[in-house]
C-alpha positions in Angstrom: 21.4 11.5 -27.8 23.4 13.7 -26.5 23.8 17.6 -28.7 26.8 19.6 -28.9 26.8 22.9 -27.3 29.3 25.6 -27.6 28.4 26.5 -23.8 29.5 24.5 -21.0 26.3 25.8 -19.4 23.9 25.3 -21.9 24.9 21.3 -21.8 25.0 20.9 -18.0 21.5 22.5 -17.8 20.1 20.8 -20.7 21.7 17.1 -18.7 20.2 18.6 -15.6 16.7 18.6 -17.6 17.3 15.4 -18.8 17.8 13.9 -15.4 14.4 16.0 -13.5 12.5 14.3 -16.5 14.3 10.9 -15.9 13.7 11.3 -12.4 10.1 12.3 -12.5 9.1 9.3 -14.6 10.9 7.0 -12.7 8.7 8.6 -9.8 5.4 8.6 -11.5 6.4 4.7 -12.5 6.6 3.7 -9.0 3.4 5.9 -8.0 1.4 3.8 -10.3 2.1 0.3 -9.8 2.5 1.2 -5.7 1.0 -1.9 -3.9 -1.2 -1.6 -1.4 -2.5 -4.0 1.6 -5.2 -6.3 1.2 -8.2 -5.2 3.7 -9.7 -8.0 5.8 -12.6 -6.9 8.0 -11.1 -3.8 7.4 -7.8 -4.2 8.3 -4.9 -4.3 6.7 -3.2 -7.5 5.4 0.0 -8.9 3.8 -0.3 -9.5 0.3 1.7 -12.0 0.6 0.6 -14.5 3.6 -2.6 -12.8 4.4 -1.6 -12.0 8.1 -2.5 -8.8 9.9 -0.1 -6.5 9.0 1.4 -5.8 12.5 0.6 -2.0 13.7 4.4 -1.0 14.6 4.7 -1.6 10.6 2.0 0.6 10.0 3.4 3.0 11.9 6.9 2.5 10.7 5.6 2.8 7.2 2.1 3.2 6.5 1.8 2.3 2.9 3.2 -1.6 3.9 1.6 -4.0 1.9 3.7 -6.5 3.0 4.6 -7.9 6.5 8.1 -7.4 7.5 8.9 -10.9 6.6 7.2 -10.8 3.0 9.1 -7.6 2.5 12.6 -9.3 3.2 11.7 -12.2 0.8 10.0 -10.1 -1.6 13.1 -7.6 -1.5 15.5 -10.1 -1.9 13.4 -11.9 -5.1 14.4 -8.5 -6.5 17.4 -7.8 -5.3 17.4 -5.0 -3.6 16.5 -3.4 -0.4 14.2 -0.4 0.4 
């Protein structure tokens, strides 16, 4: 709910605030429920097909879970792109 204020400054700061926090749980969201690989014979696999996660994925982004075809399909399922 938005409050009145009488300063033009007091209400952008106070919708600043509200965005930080909005932001910040949105952040903390994703931080816990963050996928990570499966580990086969210690290394890392999609969680999707089970296939070596291919190392110029790791490299490009180290936190895959997913091979790079997973991630398209898994992406699209929820409509979006990262």
């Amino acid at each position: 709910m938005l409050e009145r204020f009488a300063d033009p400054i007091d209400a952008a700061s106070d919708f600043t605030d509200r965005l930080n926090q909005s932001a910040i749980e949105r952040e903390l969201t994703q931080t816990k429920t963050t996928e990570k690989p499966l580990m086969i014979d210690g290394l890392p696999c999609c969680r999707d097909c089970g296939n070596t996660i291919p190392i110029n994925r790791l490299e490009a982004k180290p936190d895959a879970a997913r091979c790079t075809e997973c991630q398209c399909v898994h992406d699209k399922k929820k409509g979006g792109y990262r």
